[in-house]
N, C-alpha and C positions, 0 to 999 in steps of 0.2 A: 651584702653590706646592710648594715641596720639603720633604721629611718636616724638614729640619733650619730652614725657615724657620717651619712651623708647630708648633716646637718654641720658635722662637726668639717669635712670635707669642705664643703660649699666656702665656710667663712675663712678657711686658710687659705685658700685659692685666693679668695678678693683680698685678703693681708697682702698674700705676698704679691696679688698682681699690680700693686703700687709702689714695689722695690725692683730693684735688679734681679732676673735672672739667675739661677745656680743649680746645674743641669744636677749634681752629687745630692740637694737638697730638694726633691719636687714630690709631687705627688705618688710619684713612684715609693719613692724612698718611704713615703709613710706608711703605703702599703705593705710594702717588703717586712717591715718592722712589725708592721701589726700581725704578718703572718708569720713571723721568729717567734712573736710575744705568744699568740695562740698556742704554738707546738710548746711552747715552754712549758706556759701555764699548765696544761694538760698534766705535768708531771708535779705539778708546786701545790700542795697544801692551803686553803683558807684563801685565794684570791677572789676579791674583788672586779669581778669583767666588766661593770659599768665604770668604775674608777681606773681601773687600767685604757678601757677603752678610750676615754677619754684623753689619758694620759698621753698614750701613742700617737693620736693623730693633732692634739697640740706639743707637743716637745720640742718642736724647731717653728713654735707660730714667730717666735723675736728672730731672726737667722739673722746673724752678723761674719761676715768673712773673715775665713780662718786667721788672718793679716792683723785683723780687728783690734785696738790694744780694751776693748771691750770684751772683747771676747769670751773670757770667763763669766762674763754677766747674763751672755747669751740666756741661759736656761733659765736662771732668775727671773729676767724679765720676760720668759715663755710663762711662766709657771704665774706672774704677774696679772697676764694678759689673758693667760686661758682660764681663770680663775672669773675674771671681770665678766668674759665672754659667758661660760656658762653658768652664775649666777644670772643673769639674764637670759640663758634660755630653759630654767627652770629645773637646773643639774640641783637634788638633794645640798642644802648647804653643808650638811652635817661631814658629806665626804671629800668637799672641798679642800679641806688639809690635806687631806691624804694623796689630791691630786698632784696638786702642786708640788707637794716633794717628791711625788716620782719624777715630774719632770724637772725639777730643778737637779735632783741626785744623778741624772742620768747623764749627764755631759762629763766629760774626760777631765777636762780643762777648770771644772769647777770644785772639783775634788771636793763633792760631799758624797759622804757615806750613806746607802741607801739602807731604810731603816724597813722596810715593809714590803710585804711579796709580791708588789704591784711596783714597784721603785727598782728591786733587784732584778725582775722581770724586760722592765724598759731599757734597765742599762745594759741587760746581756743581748737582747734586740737588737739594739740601736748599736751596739758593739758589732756584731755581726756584719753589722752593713760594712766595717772596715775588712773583713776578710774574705776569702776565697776569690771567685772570680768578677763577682761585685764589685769587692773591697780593689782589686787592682784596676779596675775600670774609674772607680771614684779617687784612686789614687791619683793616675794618673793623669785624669781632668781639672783634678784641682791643683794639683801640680801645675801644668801647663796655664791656670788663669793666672797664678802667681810669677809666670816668669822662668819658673825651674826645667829642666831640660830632663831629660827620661835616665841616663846613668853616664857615670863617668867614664871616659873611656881608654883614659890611660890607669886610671885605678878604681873597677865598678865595685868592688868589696872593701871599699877605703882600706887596705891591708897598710897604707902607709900615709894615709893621710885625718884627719879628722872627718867623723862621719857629718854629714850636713845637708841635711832632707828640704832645705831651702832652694839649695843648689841643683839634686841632682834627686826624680822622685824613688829610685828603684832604694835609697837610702835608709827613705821611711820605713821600709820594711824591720828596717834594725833600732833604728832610732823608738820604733812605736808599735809597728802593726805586730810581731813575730811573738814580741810580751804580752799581747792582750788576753790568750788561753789562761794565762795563771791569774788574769785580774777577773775571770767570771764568775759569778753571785750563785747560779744555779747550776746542778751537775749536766742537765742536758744542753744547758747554753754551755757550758765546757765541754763536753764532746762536740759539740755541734762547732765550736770554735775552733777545736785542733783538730777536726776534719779539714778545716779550709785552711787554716796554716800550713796545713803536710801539702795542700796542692799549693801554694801560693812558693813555698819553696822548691817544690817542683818546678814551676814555671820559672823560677830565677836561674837555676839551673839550664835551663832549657835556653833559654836570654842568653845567660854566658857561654854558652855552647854557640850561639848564631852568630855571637858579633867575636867572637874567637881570644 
């Protein structure tokens, strides 16, 4: 880790250790990201690693629960707050634009188009952590903080009812996670995504095969 990431580490721990807990959003999570972002980058053209860096490990500095009617504001106000942050600890101003729209472009929910190879990078990252066997771990934990229950069990393919990822989390898979290959920015975060969707349907299979 680089002195400027666990610079950038340190001060997201004290944010969030003033808010609630959210095991899907932790220290881990920012890792994982930043090691999707790394293997990405490798293949992507003209990036910026001290602006992506940064990017990465502030993107969820604002974390509002998924419930949130905030929510879409989420990355906004990351990209707000992490901007404020490293202008005071002496991040280039000049690359500060750039920062902040990787992290504001990066969130699902906010439907901004990312415009630069540091932005397309973060969202295919940060996209990652919804699938494979991560993304069904995170699925199903934030599932269960909301209430929702693991799948339906008189109809777990809603084949006759409406699909509703509120209710039931093995849902989300249709409602959200199984789309996400065709929404990625860069070609190896698209292979790297419909690698973990082919297991991720694997494992649904496997589900409907146990509970019969």
């Amino acid at each position: 880790m680089s002195l400027a990431a666990a610079r950038y580490r340190a001060h997201v721990a004290a944010v969030w250790a003033a808010g609630p807990s959210d095991g899907a959003h932790d220290l881990g999570h920012l890792a994982r990201v930043w090691a999707n972002a790394r293997k990405i980058a490798l293949d992507e053209p003209e990036v910026d690693v001290s602006v992506l860096e940064a990017a990465v490990w502030f993107h969820d500095l604002v974390n509002l629960p998924k419930n949130s009617p905030d929510r879409a504001r989420a990355s906004t106000l990351s990209a707000d707050a992490a901007v404020a942050f490293l202008r005071s600890d002496g991040f280039p101003a000049e690359k500060l634009p750039a920062v902040a729209h990787a992290i504001a472009a990066h969130s699902f929910s906010a439907g901004i188009a990312p415009e630069t190879p540091e932005a397309r990078i973060l969202q295919d990252a940060d996209r990652l952590e919804a699938l494979g066997a991560i993304g069904l771990a995170r699925m199903f934990l934030i599932s269960g903080r909301m209430g929702g229950g693991i799948v339906d069990m008189d109809d777990p393919m809603a084949l006759h009812r409406p699909l509703d990822d509120k209710a039931f989390a093995l849902d989300h898979l249709e409602v959200k996670l199984l789309g996400l290959p065709a929404t990625m920015q860069t070609r190896t975060g698209r292979l790297m995504a419909e690698e973990r969707a082919e297991w991720m349907m694997s494992f649904r299979s496997r589900l409907l095969a146990e509970i019969g």
